[in-house]
C-alpha positions in Angstrom: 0.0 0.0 0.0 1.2 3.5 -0.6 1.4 6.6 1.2 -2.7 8.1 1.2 -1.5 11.3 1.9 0.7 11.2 -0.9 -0.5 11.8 -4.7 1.2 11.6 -8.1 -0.4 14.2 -10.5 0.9 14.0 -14.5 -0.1 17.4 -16.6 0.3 16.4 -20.5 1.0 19.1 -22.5 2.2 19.5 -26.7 5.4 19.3 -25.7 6.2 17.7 -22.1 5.1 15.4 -19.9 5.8 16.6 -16.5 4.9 14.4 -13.2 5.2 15.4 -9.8 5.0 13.9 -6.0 2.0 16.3 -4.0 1.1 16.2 -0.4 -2.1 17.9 1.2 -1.0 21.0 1.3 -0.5 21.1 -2.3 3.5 20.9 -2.0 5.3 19.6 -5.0 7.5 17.3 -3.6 9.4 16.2 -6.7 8.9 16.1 -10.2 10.4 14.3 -13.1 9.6 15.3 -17.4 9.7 13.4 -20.8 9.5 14.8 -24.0 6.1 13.9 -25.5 6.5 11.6 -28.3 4.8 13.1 -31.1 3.6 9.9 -32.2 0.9 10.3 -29.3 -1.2 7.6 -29.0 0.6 4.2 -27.1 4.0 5.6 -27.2 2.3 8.4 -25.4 1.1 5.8 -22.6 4.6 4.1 -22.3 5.8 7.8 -21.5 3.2 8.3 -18.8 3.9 4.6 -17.0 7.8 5.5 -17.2 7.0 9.0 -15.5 4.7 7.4 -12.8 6.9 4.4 -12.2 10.1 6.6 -11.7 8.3 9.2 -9.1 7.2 6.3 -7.3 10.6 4.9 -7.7 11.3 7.4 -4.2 7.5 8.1 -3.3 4.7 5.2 -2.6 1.1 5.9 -3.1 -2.1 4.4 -5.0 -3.5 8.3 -5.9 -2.3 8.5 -9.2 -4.1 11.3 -11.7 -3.9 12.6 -15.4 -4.8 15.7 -16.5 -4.7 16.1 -20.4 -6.7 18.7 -23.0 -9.5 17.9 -24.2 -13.0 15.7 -23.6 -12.4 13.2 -20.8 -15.2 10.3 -19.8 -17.7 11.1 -16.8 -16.0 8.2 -15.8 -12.3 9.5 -16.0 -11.1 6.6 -18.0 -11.5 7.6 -21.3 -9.9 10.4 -23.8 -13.1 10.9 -26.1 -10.7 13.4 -28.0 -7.7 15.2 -27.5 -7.1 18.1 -30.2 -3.4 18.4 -29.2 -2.2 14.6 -29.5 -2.3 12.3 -32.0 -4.1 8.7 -31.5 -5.6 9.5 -28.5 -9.0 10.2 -29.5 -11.5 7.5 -27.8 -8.2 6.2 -25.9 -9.0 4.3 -22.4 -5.7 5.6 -20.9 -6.6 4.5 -17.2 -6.5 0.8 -18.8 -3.7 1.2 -21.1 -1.8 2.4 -17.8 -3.0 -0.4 -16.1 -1.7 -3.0 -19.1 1.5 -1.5 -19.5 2.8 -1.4 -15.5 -0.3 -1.9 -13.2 -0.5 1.1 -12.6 -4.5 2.6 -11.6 -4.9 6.3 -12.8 -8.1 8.7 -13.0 -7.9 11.3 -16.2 -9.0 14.5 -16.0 -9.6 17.3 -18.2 -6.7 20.2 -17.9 -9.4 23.1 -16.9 -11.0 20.9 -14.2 -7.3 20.0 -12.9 -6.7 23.4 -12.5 -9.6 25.1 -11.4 -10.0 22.2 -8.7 -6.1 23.2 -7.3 -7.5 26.9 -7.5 -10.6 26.0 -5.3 -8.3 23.8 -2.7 -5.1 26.0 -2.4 -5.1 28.7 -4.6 -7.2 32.0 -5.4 -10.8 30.6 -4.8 -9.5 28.5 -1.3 -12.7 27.4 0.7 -15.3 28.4 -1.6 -17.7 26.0 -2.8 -18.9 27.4 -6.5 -16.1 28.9 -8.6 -15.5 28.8 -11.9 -12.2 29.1 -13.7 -11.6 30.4 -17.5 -8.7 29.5 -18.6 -7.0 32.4 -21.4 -4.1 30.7 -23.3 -4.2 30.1 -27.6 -8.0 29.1 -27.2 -10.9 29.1 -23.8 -10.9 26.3 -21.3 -13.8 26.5 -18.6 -14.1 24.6 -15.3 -16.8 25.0 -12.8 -16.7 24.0 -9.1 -20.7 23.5 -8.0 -21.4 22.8 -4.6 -18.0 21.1 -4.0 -17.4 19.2 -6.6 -16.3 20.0 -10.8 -19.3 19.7 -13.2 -18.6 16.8 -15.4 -21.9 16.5 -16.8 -23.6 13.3 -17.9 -20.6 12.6 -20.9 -17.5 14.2 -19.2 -18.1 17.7 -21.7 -19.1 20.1 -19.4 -18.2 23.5 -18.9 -16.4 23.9 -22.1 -17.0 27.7 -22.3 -15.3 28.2 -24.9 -17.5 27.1 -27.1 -20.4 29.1 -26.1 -22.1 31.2 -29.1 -21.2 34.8 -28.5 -21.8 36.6 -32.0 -24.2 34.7 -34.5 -22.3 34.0 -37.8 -19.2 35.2 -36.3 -15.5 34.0 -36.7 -15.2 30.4 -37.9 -14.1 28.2 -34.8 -11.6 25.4 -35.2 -14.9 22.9 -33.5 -16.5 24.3 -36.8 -19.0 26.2 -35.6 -19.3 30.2 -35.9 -18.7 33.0 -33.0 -17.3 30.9 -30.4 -16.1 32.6 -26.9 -12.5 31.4 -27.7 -12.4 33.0 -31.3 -13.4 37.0 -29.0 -11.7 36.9 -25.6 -8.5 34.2 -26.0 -5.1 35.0 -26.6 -5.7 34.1 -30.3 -8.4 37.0 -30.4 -5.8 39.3 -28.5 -3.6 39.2 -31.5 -6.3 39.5 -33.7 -7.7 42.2 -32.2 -3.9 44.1 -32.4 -3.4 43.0 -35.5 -6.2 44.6 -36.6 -5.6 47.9 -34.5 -2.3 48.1 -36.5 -3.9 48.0 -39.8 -5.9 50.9 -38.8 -3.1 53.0 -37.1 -0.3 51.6 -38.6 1.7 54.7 -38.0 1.5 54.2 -34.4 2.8 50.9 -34.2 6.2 51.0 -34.8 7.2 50.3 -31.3 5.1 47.5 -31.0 6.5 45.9 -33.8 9.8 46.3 -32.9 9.2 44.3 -30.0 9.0 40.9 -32.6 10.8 41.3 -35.4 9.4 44.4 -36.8 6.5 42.8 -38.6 3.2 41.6 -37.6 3.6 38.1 -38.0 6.9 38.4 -35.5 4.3 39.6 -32.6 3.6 37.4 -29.6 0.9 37.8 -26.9 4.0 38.4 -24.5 5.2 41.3 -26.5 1.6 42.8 -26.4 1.6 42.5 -22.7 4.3 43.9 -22.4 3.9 47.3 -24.2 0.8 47.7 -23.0 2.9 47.5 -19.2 4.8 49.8 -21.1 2.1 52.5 -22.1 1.8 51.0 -25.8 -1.7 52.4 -26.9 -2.3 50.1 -29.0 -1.8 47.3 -27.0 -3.6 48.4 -24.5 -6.5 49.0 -26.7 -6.2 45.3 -28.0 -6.0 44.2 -24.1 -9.2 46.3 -23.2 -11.1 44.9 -26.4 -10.3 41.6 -25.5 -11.1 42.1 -22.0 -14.5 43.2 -22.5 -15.5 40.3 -24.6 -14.2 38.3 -21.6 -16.3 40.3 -19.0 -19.5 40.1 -21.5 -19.0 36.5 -21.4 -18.6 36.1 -17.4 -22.0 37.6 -17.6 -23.9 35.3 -19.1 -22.0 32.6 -16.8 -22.6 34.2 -13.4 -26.3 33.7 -14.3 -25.8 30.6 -15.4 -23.2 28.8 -12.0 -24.0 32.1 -9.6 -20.2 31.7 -8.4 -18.7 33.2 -5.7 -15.5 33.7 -7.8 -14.3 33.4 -11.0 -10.7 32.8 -11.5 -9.0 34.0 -14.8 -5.7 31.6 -15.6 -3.6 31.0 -18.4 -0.8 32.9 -20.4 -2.6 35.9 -21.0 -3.5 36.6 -17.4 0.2 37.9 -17.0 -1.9 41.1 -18.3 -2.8 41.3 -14.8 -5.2 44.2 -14.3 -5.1 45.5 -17.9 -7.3 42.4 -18.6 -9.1 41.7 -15.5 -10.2 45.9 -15.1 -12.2 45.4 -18.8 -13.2 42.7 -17.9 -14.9 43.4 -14.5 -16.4 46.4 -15.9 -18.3 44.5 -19.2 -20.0 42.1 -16.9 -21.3 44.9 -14.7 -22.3 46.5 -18.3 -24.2 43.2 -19.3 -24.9 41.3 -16.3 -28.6 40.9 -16.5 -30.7 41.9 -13.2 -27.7 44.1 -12.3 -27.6 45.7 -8.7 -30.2 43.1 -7.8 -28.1 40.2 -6.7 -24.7 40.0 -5.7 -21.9 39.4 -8.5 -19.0 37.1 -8.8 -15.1 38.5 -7.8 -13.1 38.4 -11.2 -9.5 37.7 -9.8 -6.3 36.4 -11.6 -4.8 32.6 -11.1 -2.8 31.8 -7.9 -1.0 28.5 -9.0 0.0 29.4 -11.9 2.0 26.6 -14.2 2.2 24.3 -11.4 -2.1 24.3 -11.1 -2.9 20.8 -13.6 -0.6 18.8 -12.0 -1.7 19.7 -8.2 -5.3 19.6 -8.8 -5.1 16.5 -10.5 -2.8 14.8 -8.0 -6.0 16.2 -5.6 -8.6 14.9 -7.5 -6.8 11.3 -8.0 -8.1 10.8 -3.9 -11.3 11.2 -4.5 
């Protein structure tokens, strides 16, 4: 028997697969990395067993979690599909684990991983109904009700991201039109600068020179960064996509009625030149407004580290 107070959490991303030792107070204790095989599918596995095996190579325990992108199984068994990773669509991982070295896993989706480590340790701590909207190249929603994530009867829900914002909008790479994702992401930040700059083209010389002087060379980090730096047009791009973000929390407050709602991801480095648009739309369009109390709009605690610990969490219960 292993250590119960003891959990191994493994966060699969494009690139790495990183594994790490948590205790209860949401400590990372040690952590150990492969390179993801870009073959996916069972060499992907094989990576995840070696990973497991070699944390608990120094660390014993039977709570053993995987949080990956994409639609996961009410069950957590199975990945019904994973954009990022090839092969893995309709994949039973925890049984393929279990083939390969014994070992017994729960998968998660990514957004539930991390908006669960948020709720236990993190920005929402102690609060029962939270919801966490994840900002990075496209949306990922999670939703804490009453204590415990929304799964939904098939593993899909909360995927905000995919909530119809503007009728016969922007094409959306789940084929629909006017998705969340394609306004208020980090993908919709550079569109919305990109588009600033075609307007005021003039005025963006500095920005540009942050890349490599043309607009394909921009990166959401060099955006944030001007705007830190007084960049007007960056700032603009930050506020526009900010305010799509806020109009959406709107609609979701009335949906969960949260006490929180924690913004994560890469663009949330932004800070307050995201969050301050944003809190100010959802007053703009919450309906009922001044009738009921609204949701705090506050930035990620955890950080990188959040997929890894609120799986590890999850994977004891």
């Amino acid at each position: 028997m292993g250590n119960s107070d003891l959990a191994i959490g493994v966060d699969i991303g494009g690139t790495k697969v990183l594994g790490g030792v948590v205790d209860l107070q949401g400590q990372i204790l040690r952590t150990f990395r492969k390179d993801t095989p870009r073959e996916g599918g069972d060499a992907l596995n094989q990576v995840i067993s070696d990973v497991v095996n070699e944390l608990l190579t120094t660390h014993k325990t039977d709570n053993i979690g995987i949080s990956a992108a994409g639609l996961v199984s009410s069950d957590r068994q199975t990945m019904l599909g994973a954009p990022n990773i090839k092969d893995w669509d309709g994949v039973n991982i925890a049984k393929a684990l279990n083939k390969i070295s014994g070992i017994n896993s729960v998968v998660e989706n990514d957004a539930n991983s991390a908006a669960w480590a948020e709720r236990v340790y993190g920005a929402g701590k102690g609060l029962e109904n939270v919801i966490m909207i994840t900002v990075g190249t496209g949306i990922g929603g999670a939703a804490i009700v009453n204590g415990k994530p929304l799964r939904g009867a098939n593993g899909t829900g909360a995927e905000f991201g995919h909530m119809r914002v503007v009728p016969d909008g922007e094409l959306c790479g789940c084929g629909v039109r006017g998705c969340f994702e394609q306004y208020a992401s980090g993908t919709a930040l550079m569109r919305h600068t990109k588009e600033a700059i075609a307007k005021n083209p003039d005025t963006a010389k500095d920005l540009l020179a942050r890349g490599n002087g043309t607009v394909n060379g921009l990166k959401g980090s060099h955006i944030t960064a001007a705007a830190q730096d007084g960049d007007k047009i960056a700032i603009k791009a930050l506020e526009i996509t900010g305010d799509w973000l806020g109009a959406g929390i709107a609609t979701l407050a009335m949906l969960f009625d949260p006490s929180i709602v924690v913004i994560g991801g890469g663009v949330i480095d932004a800070g307050e030149l995201l969050l301050a648009p944003a809190r100010k739309a959802m007053m703009r369009e919450m309906p009922f407004v001044g009738k009921h109390p609204v949701p705090e709009i506050v930035a990620a605690k955890l950080g990188n580290d959040a997929g890894l610990v609120g799986v590890a969490d999850l994977s004891r219960n």
